[in-house]
C-alpha positions as CSV (number, residue, x, y, z in Angstrom):
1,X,7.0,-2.7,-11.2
2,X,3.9,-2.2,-13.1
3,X,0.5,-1.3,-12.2
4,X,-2.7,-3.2,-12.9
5,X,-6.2,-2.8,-11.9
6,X,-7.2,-5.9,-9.9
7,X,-9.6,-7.2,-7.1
8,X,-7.7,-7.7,-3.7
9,X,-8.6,-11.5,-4.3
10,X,-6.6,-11.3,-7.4
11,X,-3.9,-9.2,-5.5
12,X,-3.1,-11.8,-3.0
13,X,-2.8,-14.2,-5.5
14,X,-0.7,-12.3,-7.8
15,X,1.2,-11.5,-4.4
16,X,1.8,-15.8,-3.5
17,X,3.2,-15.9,-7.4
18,X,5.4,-13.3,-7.1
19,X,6.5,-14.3,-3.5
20,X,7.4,-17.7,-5.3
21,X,4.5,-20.2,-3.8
22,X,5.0,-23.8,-4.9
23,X,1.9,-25.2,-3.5
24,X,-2.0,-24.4,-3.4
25,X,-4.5,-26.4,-2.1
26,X,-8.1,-25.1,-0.6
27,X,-11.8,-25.1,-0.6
28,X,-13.6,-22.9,-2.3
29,X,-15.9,-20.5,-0.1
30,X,-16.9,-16.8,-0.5
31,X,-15.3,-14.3,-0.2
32,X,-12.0,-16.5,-0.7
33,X,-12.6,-18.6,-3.6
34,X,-10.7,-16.4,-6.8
35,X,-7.8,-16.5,-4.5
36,X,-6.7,-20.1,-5.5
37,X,-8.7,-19.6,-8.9
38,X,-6.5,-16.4,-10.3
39,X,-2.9,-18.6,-8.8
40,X,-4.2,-21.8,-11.0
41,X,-5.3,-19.3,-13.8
42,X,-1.7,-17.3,-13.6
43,X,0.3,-19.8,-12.0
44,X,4.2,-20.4,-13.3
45,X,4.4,-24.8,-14.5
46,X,5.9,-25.7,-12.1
47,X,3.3,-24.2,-9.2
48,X,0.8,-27.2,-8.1
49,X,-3.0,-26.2,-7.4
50,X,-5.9,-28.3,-6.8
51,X,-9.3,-27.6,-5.2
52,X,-8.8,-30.2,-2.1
53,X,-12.0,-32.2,-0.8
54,X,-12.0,-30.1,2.2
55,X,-10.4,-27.5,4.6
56,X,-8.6,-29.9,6.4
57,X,-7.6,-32.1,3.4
58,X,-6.3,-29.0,2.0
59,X,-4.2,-27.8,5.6
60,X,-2.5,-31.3,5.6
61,X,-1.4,-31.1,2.2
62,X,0.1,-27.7,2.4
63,X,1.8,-28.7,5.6
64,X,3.4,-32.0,4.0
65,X,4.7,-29.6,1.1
66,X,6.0,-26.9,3.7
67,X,7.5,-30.1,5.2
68,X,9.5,-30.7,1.8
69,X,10.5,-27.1,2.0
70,X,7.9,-25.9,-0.2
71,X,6.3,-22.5,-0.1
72,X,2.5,-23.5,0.3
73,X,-0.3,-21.8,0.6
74,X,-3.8,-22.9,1.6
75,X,-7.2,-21.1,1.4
76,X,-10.9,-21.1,3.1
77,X,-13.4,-18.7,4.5
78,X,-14.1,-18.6,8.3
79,X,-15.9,-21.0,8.8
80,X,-13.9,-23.4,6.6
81,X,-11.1,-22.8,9.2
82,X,-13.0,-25.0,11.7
83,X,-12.9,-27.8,9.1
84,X,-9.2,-27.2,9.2
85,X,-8.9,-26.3,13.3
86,X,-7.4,-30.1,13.8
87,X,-4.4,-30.2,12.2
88,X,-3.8,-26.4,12.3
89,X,-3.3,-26.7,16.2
90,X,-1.1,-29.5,16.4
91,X,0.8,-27.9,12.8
92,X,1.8,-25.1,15.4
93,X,3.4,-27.1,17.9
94,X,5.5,-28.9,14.9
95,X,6.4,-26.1,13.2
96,X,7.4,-25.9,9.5
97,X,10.6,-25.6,7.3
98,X,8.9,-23.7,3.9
99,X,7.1,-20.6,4.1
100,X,3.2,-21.4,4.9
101,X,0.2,-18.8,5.2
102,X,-3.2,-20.1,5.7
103,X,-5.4,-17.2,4.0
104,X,-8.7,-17.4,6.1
105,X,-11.5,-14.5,4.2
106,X,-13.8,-13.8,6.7
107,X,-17.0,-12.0,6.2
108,X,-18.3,-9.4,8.2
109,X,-22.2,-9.0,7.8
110,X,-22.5,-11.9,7.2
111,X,-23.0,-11.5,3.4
112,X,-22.6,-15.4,2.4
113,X,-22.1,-17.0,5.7
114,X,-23.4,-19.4,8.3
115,X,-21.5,-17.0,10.9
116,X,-19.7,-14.0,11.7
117,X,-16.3,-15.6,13.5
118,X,-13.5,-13.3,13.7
119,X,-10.0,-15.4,12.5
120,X,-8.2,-13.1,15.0
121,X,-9.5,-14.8,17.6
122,X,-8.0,-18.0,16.1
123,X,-5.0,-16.7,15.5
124,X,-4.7,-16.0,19.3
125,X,-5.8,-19.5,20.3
126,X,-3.4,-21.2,17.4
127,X,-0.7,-18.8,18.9
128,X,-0.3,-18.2,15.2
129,X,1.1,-14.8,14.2
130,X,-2.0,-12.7,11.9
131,X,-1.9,-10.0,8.8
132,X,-4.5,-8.4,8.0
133,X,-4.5,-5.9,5.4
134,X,-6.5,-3.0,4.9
135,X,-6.4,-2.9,0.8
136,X,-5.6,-4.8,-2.2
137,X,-2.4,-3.0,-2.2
138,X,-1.4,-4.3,1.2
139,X,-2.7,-7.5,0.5
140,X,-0.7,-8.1,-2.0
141,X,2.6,-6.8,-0.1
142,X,1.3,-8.4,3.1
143,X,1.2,-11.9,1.7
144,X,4.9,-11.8,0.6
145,X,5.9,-10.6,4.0
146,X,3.9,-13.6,5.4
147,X,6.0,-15.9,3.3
148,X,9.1,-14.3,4.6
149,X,8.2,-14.3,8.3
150,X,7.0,-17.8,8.4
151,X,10.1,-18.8,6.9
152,X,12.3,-16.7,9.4
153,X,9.9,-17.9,12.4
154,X,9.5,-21.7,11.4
155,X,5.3,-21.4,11.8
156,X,2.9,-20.8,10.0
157,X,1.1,-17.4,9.6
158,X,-2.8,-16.2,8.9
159,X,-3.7,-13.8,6.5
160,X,-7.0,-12.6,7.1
161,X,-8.3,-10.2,4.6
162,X,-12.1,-9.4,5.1
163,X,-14.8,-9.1,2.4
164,X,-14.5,-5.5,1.2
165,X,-10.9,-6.3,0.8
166,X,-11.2,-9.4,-1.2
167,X,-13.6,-8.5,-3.3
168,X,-13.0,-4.6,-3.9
169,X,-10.9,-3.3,-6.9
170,X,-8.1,-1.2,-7.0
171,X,-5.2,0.1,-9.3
172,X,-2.4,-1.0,-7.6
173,X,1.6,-1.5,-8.0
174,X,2.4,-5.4,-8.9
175,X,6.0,-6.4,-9.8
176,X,7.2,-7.9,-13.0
177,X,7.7,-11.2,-13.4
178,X,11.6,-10.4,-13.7
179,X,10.8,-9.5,-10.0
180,X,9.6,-12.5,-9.1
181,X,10.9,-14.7,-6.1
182,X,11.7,-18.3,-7.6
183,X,11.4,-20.5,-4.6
184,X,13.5,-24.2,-4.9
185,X,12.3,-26.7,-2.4
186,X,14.8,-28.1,-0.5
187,X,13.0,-31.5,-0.3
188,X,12.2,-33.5,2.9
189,X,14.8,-34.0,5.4
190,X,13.4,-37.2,8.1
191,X,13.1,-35.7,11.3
192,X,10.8,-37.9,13.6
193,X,12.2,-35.9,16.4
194,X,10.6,-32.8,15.2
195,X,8.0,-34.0,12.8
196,X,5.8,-36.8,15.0
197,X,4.3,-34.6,17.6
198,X,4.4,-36.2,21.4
199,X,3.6,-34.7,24.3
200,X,6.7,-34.1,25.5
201,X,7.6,-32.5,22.1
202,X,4.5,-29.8,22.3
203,X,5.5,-28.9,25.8
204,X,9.0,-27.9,25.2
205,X,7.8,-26.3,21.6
206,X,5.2,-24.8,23.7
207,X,7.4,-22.8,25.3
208,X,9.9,-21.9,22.4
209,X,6.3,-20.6,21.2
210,X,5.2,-18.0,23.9
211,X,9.1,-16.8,23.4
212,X,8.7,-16.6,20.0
213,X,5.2,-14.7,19.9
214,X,6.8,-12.0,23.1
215,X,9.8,-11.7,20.1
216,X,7.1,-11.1,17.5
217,X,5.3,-8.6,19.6
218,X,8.4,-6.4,19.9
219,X,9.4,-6.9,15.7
220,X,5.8,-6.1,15.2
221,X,6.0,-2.8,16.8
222,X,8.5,-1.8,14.1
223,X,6.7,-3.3,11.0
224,X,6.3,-0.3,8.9
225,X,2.4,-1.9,8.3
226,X,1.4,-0.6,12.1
227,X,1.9,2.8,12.1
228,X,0.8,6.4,14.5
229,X,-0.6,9.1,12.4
230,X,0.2,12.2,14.5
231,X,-2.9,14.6,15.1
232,X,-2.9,17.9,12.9
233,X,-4.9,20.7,11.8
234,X,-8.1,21.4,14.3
235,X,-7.0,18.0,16.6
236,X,-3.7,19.0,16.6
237,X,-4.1,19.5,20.5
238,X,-6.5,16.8,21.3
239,X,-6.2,14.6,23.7
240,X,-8.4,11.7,22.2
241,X,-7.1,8.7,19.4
242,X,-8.6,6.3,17.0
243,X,-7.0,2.6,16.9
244,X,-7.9,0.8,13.7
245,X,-7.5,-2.0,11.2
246,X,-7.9,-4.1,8.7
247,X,-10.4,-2.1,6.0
248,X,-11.7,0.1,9.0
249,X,-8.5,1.8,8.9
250,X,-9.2,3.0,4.9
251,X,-12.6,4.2,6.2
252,X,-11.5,6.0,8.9
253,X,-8.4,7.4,6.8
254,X,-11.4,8.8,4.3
255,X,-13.3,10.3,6.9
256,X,-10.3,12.0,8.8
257,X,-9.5,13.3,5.7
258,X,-12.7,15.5,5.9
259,X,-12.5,16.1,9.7
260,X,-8.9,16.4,10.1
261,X,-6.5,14.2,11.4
262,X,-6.8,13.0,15.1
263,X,-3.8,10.6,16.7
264,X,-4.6,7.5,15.0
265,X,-3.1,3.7,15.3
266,X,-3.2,1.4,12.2
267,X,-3.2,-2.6,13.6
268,X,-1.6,-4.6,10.9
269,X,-0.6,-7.4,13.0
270,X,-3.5,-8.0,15.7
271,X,-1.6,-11.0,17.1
272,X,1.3,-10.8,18.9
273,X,-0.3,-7.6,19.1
274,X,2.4,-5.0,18.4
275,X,2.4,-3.6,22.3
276,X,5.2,-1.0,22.5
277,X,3.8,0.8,19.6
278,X,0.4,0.4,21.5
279,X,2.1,2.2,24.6
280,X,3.8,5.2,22.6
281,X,0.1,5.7,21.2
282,X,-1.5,5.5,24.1
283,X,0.4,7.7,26.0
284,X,-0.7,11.1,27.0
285,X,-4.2,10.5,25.6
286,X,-7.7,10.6,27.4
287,X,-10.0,8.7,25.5
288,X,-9.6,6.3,22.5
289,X,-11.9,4.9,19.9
290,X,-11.6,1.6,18.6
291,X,-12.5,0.8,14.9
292,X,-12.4,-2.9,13.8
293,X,-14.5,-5.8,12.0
294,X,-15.8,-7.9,13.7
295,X,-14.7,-8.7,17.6
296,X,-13.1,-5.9,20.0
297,X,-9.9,-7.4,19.1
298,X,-8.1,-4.2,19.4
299,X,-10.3,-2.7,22.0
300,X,-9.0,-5.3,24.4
301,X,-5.9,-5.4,23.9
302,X,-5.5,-1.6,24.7
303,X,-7.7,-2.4,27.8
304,X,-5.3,-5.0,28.5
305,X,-2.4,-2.7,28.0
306,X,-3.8,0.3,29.7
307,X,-4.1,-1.9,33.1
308,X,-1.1,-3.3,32.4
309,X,1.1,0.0,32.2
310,X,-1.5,1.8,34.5
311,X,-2.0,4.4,32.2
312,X,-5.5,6.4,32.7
313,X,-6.7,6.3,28.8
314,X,-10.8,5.3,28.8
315,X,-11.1,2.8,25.7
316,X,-14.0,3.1,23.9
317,X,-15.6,0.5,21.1
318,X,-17.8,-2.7,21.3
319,X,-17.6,-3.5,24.7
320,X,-18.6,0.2,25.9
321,X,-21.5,0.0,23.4
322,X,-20.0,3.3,20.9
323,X,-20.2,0.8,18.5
324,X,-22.0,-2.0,17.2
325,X,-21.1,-5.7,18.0
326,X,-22.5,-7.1,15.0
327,X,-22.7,-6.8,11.5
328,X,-19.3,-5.1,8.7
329,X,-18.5,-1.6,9.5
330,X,-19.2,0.8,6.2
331,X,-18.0,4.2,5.4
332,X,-21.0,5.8,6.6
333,X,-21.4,3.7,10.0
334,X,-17.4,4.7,10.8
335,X,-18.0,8.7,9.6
336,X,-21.1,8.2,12.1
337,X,-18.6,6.9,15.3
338,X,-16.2,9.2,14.4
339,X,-18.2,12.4,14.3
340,X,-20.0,11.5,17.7
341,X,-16.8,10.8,19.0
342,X,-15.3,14.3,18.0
343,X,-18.3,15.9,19.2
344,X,-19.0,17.3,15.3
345,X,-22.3,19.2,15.7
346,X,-23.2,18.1,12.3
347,X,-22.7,15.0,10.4
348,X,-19.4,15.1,7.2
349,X,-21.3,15.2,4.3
350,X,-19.9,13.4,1.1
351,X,-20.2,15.3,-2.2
352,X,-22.7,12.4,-3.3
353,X,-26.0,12.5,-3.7
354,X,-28.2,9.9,-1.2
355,X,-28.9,6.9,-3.4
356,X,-32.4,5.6,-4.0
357,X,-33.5,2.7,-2.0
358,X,-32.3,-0.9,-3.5
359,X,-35.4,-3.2,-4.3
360,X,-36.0,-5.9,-2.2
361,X,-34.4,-9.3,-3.8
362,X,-34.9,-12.3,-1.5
363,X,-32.2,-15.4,-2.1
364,X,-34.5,-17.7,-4.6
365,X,-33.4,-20.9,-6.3
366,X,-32.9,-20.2,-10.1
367,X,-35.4,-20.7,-12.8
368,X,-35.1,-24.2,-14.2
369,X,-32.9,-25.5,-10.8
370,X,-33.2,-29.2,-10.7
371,X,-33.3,-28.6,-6.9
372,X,-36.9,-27.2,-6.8
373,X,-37.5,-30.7,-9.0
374,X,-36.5,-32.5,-6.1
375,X,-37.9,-30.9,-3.2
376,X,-41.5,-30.9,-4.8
377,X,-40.8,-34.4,-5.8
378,X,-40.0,-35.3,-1.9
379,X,-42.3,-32.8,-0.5
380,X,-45.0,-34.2,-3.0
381,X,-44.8,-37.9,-1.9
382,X,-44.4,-37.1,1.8
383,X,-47.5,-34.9,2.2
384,X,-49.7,-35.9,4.7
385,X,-46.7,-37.7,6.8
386,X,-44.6,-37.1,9.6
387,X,-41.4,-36.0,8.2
388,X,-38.4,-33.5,8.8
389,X,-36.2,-32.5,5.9
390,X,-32.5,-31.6,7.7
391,X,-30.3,-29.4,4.8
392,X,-27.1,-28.2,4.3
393,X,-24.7,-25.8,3.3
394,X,-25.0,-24.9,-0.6
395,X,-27.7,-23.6,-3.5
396,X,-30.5,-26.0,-1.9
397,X,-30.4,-24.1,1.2
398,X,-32.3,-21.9,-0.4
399,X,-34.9,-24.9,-0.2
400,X,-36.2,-23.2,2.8
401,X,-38.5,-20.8,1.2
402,X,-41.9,-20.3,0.6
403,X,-43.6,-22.0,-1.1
404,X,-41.0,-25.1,-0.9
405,X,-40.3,-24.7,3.4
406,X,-38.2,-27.8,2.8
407,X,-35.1,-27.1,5.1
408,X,-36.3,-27.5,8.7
409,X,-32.7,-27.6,10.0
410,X,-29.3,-26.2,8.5
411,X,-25.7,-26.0,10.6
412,X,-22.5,-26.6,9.0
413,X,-21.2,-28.6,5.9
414,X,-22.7,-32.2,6.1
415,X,-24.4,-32.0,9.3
416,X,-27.6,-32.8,8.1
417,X,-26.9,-36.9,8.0
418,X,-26.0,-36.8,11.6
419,X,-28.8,-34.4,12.5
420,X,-31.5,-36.6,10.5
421,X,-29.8,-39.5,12.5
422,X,-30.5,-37.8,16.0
423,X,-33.9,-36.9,15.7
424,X,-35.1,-40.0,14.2
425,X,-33.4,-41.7,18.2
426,X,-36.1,-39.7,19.7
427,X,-38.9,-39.9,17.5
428,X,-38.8,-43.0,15.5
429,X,-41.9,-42.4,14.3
430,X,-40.9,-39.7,11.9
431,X,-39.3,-40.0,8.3
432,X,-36.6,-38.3,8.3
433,X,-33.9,-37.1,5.3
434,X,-31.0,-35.3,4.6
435,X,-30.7,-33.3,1.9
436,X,-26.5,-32.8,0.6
437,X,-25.2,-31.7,-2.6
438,X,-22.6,-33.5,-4.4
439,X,-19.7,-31.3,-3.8
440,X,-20.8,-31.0,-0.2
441,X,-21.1,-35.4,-0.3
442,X,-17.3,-35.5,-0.7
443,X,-15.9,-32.4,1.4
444,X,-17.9,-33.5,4.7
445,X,-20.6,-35.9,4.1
446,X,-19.1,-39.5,3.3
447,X,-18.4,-39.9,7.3
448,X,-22.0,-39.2,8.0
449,X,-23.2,-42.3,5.8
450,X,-20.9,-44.7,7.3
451,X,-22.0,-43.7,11.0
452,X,-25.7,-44.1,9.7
453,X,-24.9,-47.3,8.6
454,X,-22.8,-48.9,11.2
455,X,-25.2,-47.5,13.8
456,X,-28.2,-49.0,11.8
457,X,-30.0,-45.4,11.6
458,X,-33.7,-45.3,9.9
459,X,-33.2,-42.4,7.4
460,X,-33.2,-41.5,3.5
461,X,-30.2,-39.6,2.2
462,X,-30.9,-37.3,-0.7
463,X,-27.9,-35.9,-3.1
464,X,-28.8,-33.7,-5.2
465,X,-26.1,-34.1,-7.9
466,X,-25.9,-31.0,-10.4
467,X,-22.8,-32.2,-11.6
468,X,-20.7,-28.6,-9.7
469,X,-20.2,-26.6,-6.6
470,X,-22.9,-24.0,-7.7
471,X,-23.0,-21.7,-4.4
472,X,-19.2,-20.3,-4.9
473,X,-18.7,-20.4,-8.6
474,X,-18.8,-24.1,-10.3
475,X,-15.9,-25.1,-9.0
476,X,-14.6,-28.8,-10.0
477,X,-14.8,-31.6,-7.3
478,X,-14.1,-35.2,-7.3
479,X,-17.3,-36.1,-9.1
480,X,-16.6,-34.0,-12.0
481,X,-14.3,-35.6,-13.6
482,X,-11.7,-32.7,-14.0
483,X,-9.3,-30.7,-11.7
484,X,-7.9,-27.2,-11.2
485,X,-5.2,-27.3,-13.4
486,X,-7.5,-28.3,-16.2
487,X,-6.7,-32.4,-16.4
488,X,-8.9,-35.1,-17.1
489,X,-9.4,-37.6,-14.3
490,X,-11.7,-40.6,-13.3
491,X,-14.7,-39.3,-11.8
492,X,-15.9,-40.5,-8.7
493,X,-19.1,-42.1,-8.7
494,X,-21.5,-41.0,-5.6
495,X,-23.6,-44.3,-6.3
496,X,-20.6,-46.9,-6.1
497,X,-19.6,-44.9,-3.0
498,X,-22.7,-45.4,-0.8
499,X,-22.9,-49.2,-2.1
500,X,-19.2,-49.9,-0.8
501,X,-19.8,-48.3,2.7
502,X,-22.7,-50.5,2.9
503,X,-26.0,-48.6,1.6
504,X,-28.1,-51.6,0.1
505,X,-30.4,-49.3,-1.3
506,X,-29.3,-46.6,-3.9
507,X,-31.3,-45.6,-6.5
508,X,-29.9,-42.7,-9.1
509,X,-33.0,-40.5,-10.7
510,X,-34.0,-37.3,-13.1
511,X,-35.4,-35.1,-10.8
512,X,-37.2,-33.0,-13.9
513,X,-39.5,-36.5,-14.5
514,X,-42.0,-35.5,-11.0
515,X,-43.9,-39.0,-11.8
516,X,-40.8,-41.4,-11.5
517,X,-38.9,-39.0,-8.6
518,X,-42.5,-38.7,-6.5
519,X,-42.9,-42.8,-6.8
520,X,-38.6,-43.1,-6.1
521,X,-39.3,-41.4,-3.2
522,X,-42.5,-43.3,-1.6
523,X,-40.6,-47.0,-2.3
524,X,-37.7,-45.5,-0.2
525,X,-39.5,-44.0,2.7
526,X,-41.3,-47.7,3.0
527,X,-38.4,-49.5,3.7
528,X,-36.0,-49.2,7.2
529,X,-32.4,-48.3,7.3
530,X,-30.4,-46.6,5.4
531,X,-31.4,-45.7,2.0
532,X,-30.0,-42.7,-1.0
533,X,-31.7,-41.2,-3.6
534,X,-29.5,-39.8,-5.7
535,X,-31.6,-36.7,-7.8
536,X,-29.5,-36.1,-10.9
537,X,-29.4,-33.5,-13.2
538,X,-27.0,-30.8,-14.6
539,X,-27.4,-27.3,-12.7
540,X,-28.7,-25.0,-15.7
541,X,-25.6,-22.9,-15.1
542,X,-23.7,-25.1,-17.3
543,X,-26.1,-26.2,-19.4
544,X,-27.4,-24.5,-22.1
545,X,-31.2,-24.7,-22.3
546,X,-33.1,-25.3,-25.7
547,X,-36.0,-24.2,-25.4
548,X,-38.7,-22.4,-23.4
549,X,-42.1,-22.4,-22.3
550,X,-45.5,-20.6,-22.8
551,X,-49.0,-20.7,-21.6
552,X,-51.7,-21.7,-23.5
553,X,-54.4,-19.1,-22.5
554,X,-57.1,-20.9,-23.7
555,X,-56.0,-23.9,-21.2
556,X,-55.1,-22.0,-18.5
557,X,-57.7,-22.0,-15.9
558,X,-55.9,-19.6,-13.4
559,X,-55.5,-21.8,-11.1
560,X,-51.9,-20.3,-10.3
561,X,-51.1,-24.0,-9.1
562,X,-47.7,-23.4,-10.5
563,X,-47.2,-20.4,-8.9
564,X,-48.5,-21.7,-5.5
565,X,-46.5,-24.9,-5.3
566,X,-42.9,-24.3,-7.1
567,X,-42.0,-20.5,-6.7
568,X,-40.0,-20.7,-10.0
569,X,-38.4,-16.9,-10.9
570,X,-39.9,-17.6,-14.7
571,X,-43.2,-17.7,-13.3
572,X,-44.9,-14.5,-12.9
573,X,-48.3,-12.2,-13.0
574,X,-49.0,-9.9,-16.5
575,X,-52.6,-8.5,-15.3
576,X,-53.7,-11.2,-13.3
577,X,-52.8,-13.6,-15.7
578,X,-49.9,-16.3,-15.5
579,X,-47.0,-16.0,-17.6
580,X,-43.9,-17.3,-18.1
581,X,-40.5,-14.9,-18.4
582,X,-39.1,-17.0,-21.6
583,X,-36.1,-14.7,-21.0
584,X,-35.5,-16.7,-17.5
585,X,-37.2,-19.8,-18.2
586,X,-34.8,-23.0,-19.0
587,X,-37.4,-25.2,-20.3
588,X,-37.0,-27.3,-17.3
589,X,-40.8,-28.7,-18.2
590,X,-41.2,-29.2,-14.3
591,X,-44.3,-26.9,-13.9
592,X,-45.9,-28.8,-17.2
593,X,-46.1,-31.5,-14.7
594,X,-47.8,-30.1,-12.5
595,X,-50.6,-27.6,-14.3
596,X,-53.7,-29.4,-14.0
597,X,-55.3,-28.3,-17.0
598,X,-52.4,-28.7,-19.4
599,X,-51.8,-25.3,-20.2
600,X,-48.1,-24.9,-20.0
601,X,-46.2,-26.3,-23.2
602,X,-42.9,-25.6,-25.4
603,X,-41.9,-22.1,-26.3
604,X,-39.8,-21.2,-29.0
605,X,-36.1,-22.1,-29.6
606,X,-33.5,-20.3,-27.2
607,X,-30.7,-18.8,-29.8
């Protein structure tokens, strides 16, 4: 053993490595993407890893390999697991031979998320057994005890780390690589009677399931993770308890450490909830608190329990309102519960200073972004008409700000082609599009086309193609023309796609040349059916710009058109007087287009 310093992303992964994975696949997603990045970065030859096309591509794939024997592993944020919610129910009923965890990130706040879901409750409804560590240094032993219980069980098993846990740093004990488990595949054994779910099959697995979970519940009241710290020093005598988890639990640890030590239950295992443990805490206690991101989870259950086993404990948390029902906990908010709870006259004070107040710093597409291109191209050639622009999930969500206001609609991954199809049944008066990224085309958008175009919708499809997957960190996808694992493959071309599922009218265009995008745009929207612009052009992130701009002050007539209209970071006020930030500015030559008086031309070189 050896200790490094490592962010609990890079824990787990170090954690599937040493545990002896075999098999990656996921999609990347904050806060769970440098999982699968650090495994392909670290990984041993003869571990496979690939960024799959989406959740559920990425679920199957791990299951087939868990099939073989293999010890897979597959990763996604929360909202990635709905993606993946198909064949993760029926995977349950099947079972599997090789150790499988399906490591869900969620993300309380939410910080970089369309919603708040808590995987717990998924792990109830998927009757799938759940870890959820509290540190990078559990993480990282959690996920080889997942391996070894999925194994043992024949199931699959959640990990569910949340964002302070992925992301956070810690020194922390990792083994040597003379430790590691070296995992041999057994290979796949045919088994149609196990393997090709029926309905007969699920019912009597069904059962075998709820035994297996009661079995579980009883192991997990053992597992040295969920644990009853007695009460000491001034609560030595009291009558109330804390039950906690996941990185709640190091919170309330910090804070008890200043208070003293009241009765407290760690949940490592939220499901099967660990229940006699639960009991033995619960009894001979008046009142509990319950400390958890982001559902009452806990606070249920011990409901549940206390009616149960008819013991008199009042449970106190979300439901009772002593604590919010939205939003991450932070040190501060759980110092805050506790003391009120304790009946502390005065507030635990940290030997910190208070910090000063962070400066406001709205979500704004970056200078040079060929997406602000092409929503002024489309929002230029539109003006005047009846239109509604349906988004997605990615950069150009960030489309919907002023001065753009370009998104009028985002919900999931590649909703916005069926969305755009919807509204144009009721109003077929209005020109509606769909904005998509290229990553996004691939992982959930494809399907979307070929409804549009087998139920002969009246709508323009814009990709806007910067060559990555920009939001979680320029991953590669299918159109990239690279993997993972660093190998060189055909790339997939988005324009020979949307031909062969029947789109008769493609056209591919440089987003940063306004004229030819602006007239692009106005030939599509007079023609019916289905039609693509494909806006394409490098996002500056992996591009390295050449030069920058200036403004000629003698030209410039103060108009502050360019300010008005594009909203681009490099843009900004010295005195009155417009400027351009050559520090920020890409010399994406966009807002030369569209000064009226000229006044905007090339800068010096960028070294």
């Amino acid at each position: 053993m050896h200790k490094e310093f490592l962010m609990g992303n890079a824990a787990i992964a170090l954690g599937a490595v040493a545990a002896g994975v075999n098999v990656v696949a996921g999609y990347p997603g904050t806060p769970s993407t440098e999982v699968l990045e650090t495994i392909a970065k670290h990984r041993p030859d003869d571990v496979y890893v690939e960024w799959s096309v989406n959740e559920k591509a990425a679920m199957e794939l791990a299951a087939g390999a868990s099939y073989a024997g293999a010890r897979s592993m597959v990763t996604m944020k929360q909202v990635g697991l709905n993606v993946a919610s198909d064949p993760l129910m029926s995977l349950e009923y099947v079972g599997i031979k090789g150790g499988m965890v399906i490591l869900v990130a969620d993300d309380p706040g939410p910080i970089s998320s369309q919603t708040e879901q808590d995987t717990r409750h998924f792990s109830r409804f998927s009757k799938l057994p759940c870890f959820d560590p509290s540190s990078a240094q559990e993480a990282y032993e959690m996920i080889q005890e997942a391996f070894e219980y999925s194994e043992k069980y024949g199931t699959p098993v959640f990990l569910r780390p949340t964002t302070r846990v992925c992301h956070g740093y810690a020194s922390i004990m990792v083994k040597d690589e003379t430790e590691y488990t070296h995992h041999q595949p057994e290979g796949f054994i045919k088994d149609s009677k196990r393997l090709v779910i029926f309905p007969r099959l699920s019912f009597m697995n069904h059962k075998k399931i709820e035994a297996r979970n009661q079995e579980l519940s009883d192991i997990f009241s053992s597992y040295e993770k969920n644990t009853i710290h007695p009460s000491c020093d001034a609560f030595k005598n009291s009558k109330k308890g804390i039950a906690t988890g996941g990185i709640s639990y190091t919170y309330t640890m910090e804070t008890l450490k200043k208070t003293g030590m009241v009765k407290t239950l760690k949940i490592a295992t939220p499901h099967p909830f660990p229940e006699k443990l639960a009991v033995d805490f619960l009894s001979g206690l008046d009142e509990v608190l319950c400390l958890e991101e982001l559902d009452p989870v806990i606070e249920r259950e011990l409901i549940y329990i206390c009616g149960k086993y008819h013991l008199p404990t009042r449970i106190n948390g979300k439901l009772s309102g002593h604590t919010a029902c939205a939003g991450e906990n932070t040190r501060d908010t759980i110092t805050t519960y506790i003391n009120t709870f304790l009946g502390l006259t005065s507030p635990v004070t940290t030997d910190f200073p208070e910090p000063p107040a962070l400066p406001v710093r709205p979500p704004v597409l970056c200078a040079g972004c060929p997406h602000r291109a092409s929503f002024y191209a489309v929002k230029k050639a539109m003006k005047g008409k009846k239109t509604v622009f349906c988004g997605d999930i990615g950069c150009y969500t960030l489309g919907n700000a002023l001065p753009l206001d370009m998104v009028d609609t985002c919900l999931c991954m590649g909703a916005g082609l069926n969305i755009a199809q919807g509204i144009e049944k009721v109003e077929p008066d209005t020109t509606c599009f769909a904005f998509v990224g290229d990553s996004t085309f691939f992982a959930s958008a494809i399907t979307g086309v070929v409804n549009a175009v087998y139920n002969q919708a009246n709508m323009i499809l814009i990709v806007l193609d910067n060559s990555t997957t920009a939001m979680t960190g320029h991953q590669p996808h299918p159109g990239t023309g690279r993997t993972v694992m660093g190998e060189i493959v055909q790339k997939i071309n988005i324009e020979q796609v949307l031909r062969e599922i029947g789109v008769t009218d493609v056209k591919t265009v440089n987003p940063l040349d306004l004229n030819s995008s602006v007239a692009c745009v106005r030939e599509m929207a007079d023609k019916t059916g289905v039609k693509a612009i494909i806006f394409k052009s490098p996002c500056i992130a992996i591009t390295k710009p050449e030069f920058s701009l200036h403004i000629d002050a003698e030209k410039c007539i103060g108009c502050k058109k360019c300010i008005r209209e594009l909203g681009c970071p490099a843009i900004v006020l010295d005195n009155g007087n417009v400027c351009i930030d050559d520090t920020m500015c890409t010399g994406c030559g966009l807002c030369s287009q569209v000064c009226p008086a000229a006044a905007i031309i090339g800068g010096k070189k960028h070294e």
